[in-house]
C-alpha positions as CSV (number, residue, x, y, z in Angstrom):
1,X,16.7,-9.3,-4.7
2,X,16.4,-6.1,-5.9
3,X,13.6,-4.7,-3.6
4,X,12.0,-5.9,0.0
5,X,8.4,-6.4,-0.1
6,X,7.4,-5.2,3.6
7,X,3.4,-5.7,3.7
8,X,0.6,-6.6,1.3
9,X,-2.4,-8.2,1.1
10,X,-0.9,-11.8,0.0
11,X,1.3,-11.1,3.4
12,X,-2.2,-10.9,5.7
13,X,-2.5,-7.1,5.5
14,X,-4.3,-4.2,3.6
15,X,-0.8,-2.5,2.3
16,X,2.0,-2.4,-1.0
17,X,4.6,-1.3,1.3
18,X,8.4,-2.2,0.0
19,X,12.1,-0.9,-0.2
20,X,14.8,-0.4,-2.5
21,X,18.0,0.7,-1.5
22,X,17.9,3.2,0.7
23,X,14.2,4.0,-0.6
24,X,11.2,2.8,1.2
25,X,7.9,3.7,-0.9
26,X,4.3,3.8,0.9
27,X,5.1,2.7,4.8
28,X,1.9,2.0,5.9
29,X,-0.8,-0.9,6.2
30,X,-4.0,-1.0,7.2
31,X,-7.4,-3.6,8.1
32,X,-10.5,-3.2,6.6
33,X,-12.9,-2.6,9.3
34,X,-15.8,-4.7,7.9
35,X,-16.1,-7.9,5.6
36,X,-18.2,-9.6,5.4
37,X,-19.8,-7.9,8.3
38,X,-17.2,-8.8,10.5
39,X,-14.5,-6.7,12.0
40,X,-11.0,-8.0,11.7
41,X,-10.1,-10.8,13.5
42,X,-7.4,-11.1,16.5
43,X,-5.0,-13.1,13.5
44,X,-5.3,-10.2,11.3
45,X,-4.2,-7.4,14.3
46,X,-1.1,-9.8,14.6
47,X,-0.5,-9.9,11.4
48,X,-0.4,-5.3,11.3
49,X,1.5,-5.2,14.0
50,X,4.1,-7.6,12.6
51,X,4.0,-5.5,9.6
52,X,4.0,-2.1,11.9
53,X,7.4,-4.0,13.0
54,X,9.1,-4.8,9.4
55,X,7.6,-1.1,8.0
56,X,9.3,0.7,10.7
57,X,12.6,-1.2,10.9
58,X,12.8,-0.4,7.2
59,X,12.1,3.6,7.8
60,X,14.5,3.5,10.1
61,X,17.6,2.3,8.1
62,X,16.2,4.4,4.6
63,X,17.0,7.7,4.0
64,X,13.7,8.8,2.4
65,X,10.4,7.8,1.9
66,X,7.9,8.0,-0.7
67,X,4.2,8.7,-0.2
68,X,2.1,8.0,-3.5
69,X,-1.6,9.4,-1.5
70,X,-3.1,9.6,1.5
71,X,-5.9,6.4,1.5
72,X,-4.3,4.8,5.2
73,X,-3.0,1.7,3.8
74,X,-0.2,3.7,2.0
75,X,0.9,6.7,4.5
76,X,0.8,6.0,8.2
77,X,-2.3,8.0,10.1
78,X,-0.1,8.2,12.9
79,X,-0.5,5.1,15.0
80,X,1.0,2.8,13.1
81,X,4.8,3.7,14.3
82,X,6.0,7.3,15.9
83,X,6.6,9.8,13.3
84,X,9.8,10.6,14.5
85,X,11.0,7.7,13.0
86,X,10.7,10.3,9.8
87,X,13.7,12.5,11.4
88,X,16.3,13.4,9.5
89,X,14.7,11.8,6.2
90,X,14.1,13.2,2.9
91,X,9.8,12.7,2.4
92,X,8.7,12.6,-1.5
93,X,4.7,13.1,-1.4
94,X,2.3,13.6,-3.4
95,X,0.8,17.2,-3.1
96,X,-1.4,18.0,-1.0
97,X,-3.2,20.6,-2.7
98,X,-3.7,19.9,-5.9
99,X,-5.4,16.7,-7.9
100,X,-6.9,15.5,-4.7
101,X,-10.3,14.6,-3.2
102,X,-11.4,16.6,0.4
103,X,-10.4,13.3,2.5
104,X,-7.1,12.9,1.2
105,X,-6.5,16.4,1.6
106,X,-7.6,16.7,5.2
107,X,-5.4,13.5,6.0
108,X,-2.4,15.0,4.2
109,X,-2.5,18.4,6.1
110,X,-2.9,16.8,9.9
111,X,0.1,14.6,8.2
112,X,1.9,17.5,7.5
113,X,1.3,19.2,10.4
114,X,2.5,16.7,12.5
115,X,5.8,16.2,11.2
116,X,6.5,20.0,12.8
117,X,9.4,19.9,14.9
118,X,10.8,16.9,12.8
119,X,14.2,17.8,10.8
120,X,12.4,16.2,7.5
121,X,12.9,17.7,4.1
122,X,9.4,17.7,2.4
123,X,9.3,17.5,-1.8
124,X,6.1,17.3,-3.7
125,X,7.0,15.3,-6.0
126,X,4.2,14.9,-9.0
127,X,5.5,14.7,-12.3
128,X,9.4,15.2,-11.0
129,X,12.4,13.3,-10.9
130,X,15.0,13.0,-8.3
131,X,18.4,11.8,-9.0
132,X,19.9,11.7,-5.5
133,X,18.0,8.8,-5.1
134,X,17.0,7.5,-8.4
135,X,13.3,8.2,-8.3
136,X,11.0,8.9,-11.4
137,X,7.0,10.2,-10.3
138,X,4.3,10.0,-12.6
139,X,2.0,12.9,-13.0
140,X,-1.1,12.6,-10.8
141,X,-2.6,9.1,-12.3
142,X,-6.4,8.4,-11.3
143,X,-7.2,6.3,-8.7
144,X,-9.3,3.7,-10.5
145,X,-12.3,6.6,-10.4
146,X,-11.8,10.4,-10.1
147,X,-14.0,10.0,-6.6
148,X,-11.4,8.0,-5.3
149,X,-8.5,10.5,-5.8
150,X,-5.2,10.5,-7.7
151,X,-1.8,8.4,-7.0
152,X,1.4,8.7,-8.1
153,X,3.7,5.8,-9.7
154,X,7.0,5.3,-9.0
155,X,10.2,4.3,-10.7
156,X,13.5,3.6,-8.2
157,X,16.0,2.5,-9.6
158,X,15.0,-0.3,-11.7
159,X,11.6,-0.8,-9.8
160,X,8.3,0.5,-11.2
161,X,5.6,0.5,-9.1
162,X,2.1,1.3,-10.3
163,X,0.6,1.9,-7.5
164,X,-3.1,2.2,-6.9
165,X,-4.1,2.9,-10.3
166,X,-6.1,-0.8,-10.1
167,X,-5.0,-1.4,-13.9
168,X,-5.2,2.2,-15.1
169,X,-6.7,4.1,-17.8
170,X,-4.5,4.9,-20.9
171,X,-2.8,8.2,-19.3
172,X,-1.6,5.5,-16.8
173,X,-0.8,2.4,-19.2
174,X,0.9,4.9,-21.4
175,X,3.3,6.1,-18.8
176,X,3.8,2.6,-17.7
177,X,5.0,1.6,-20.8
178,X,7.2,4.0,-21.7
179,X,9.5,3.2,-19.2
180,X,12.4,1.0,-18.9
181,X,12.5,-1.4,-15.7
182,X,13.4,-4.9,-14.1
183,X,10.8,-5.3,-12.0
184,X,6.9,-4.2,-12.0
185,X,4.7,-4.4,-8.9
186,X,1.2,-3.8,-10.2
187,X,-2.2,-3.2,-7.7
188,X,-4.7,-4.3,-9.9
189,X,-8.5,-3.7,-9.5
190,X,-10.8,-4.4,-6.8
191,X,-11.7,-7.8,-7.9
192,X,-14.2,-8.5,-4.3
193,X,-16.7,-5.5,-5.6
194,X,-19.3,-5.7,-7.3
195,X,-17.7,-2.6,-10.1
196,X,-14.7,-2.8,-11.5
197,X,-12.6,-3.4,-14.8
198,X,-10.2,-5.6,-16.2
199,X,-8.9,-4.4,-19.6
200,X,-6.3,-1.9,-17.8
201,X,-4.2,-5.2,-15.4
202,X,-5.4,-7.7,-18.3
203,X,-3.3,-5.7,-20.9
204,X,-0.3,-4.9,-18.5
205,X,-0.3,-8.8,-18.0
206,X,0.2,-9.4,-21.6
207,X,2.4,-7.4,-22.0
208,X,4.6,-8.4,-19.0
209,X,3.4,-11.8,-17.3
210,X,6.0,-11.9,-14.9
211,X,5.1,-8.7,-13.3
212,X,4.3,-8.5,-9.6
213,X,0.4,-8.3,-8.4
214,X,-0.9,-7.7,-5.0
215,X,-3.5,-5.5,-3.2
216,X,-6.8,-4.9,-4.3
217,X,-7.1,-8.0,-6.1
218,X,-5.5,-10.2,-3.5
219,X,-8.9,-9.2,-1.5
220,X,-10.6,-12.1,-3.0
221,X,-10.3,-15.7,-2.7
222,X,-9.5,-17.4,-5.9
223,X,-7.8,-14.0,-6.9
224,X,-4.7,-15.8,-9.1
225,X,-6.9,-18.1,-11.0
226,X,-9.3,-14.8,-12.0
227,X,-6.6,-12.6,-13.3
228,X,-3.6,-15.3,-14.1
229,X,-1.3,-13.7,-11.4
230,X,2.1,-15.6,-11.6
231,X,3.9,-13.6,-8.7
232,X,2.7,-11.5,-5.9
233,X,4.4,-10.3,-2.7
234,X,4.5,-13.6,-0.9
235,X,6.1,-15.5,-4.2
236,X,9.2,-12.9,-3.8
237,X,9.8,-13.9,-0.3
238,X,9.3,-17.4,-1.1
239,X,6.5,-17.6,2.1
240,X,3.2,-18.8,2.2
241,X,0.1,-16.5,0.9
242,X,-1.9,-15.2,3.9
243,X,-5.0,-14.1,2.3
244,X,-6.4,-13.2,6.0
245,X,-9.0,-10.4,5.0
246,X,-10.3,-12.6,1.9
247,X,-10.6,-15.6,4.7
248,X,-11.9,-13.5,7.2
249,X,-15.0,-15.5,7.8
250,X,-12.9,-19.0,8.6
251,X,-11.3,-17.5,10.8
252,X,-14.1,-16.8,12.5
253,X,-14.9,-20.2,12.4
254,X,-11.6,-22.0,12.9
255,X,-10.4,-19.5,15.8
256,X,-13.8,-18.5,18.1
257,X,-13.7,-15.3,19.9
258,X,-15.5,-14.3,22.8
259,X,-18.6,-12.2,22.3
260,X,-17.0,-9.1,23.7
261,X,-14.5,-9.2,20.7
262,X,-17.5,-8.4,18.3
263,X,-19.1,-5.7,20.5
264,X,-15.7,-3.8,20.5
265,X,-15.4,-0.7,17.6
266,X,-12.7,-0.9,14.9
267,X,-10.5,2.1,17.2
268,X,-10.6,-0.2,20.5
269,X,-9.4,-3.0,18.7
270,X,-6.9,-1.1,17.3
271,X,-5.6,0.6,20.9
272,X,-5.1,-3.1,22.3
273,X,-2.9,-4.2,19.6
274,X,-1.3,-1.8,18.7
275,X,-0.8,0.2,22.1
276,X,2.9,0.4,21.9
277,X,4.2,1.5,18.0
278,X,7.1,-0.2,17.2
């Protein structure tokens, strides 16, 4: 295997997180706090802080780590694991400044800011390449909409990973496709709204079926059949899918909880699982 998936939505949390070599790319994962108008269920906590557990093991033996935006399933807000797990690592963002809504830039400065006192060697990476470690960035690619931000995509070695372009427009397709690779993780769009397009992931499929495709997608039961998904994160590890979010409301039903769980807010929920950072 050529690359570690570490977390993703076919794996039972909101995340694309992975490694290659000594490069782990977007360590972080995340719940949504409402579907369906439920909050996440006690299964789906587990299931982020196993995934807390297998994204900071992997920091911990990398030597740098790349950061494609700021939405929280792809950088870690800060509870996820201790940020001094970051020491002594080379970090490859995407800037802060520049092609970049207001939220993302407010995360990415309080990011920044507290990695102070950390020996970490910060490179804004859009549009550059890095030899050391065999990483190619994009230029800033749009995040499905303009509204939603900009994202980088990645090359590492002989890994290309789209990130969450959710298909791309033509700026993205057409950097996609001039690369060389020999393996593609794709995100692929928001299938579980009510907005969204399939030409951009519909065309990438064509043109390379066996491609990888988890996230957004992944949010939706019946997901596969919808976009004719042969591989997602899950397939590589040869485990079962855990399509927790998109089943949110069996669980529910299979595994009661007490009525106090449903009273609590998304941030309590949070402190009692995830108290202790790996």
């Amino acid at each position: 295997m050529i690359w570690e998936p570490l977390a993703s939505e076919t794996l039972g949390v909101r995340s694309m997180a992975f490694k290659v070599g000594r490069v782990v790319v977007d360590p972080s994962a995340s719940l949504a706090p409402r579907r369906f108008g439920l909050p996440p269920h006690p299964r789906e906590w587990e299931a982020l802080r196993e995934a807390a557990e297998r994204i900071a093991k992997a920091v911990e033996r990398s030597e740098a780590v790349v950061i494609t935006h700021y939405h929280r399933d792809h950088y870690n807000p800060g509870w996820l694991y201790d940020y001094s797990l970051y020491d002594g690592k080379v970090l490859f963002i995407k800037d802060p400044k520049h092609n970049i809504n207001v939220s993302q830039k407010i995360r990415a400065h309080k990011f920044l800011k507290a990695l102070d006192g950390l020996n970490v060697r910060v490179e804004v990476a859009d549009g550059r390449s890095f030899e050391e470690f065999g990483l190619e960035l994009s230029p800033p690619l749009i995040h499905g909409s303009p509204k939603l931000g900009y994202v980088l995509a990645v090359k590492v070695g002989e890994v290309l990973y789209t990130s969450d372009v959710q298909g791309g427009d033509e700026a993205a397709r057409r950097w996609i496709f001039s690369k060389e690779f020999s393996e593609l993780i794709v995100d692929g769009p928001p299938i579980y709204l009510k907005s969204y397009e399939l030409d951009g992931i519909m065309e990438i499929l064509e043109k390379f079926p066996s491609a990888v495709v988890d996230h957004h997608p992944a949010r939706e039961r019946g997901w596969r059949e919808a976009l004719g998904v042969r591989r997602a994160y899950s397939d590589v590890l040869g485990v079962p899918e855990r399509l927790l979010e998109a089943r949110r409301r069996e669980l529910y039903e299979e595994e009661p909880v007490e009525e106090s769980w449903l009273k609590k807010g998304f941030s309590e929920m949070r402190r009692e699982f995830m108290a202790q950072p790996p």
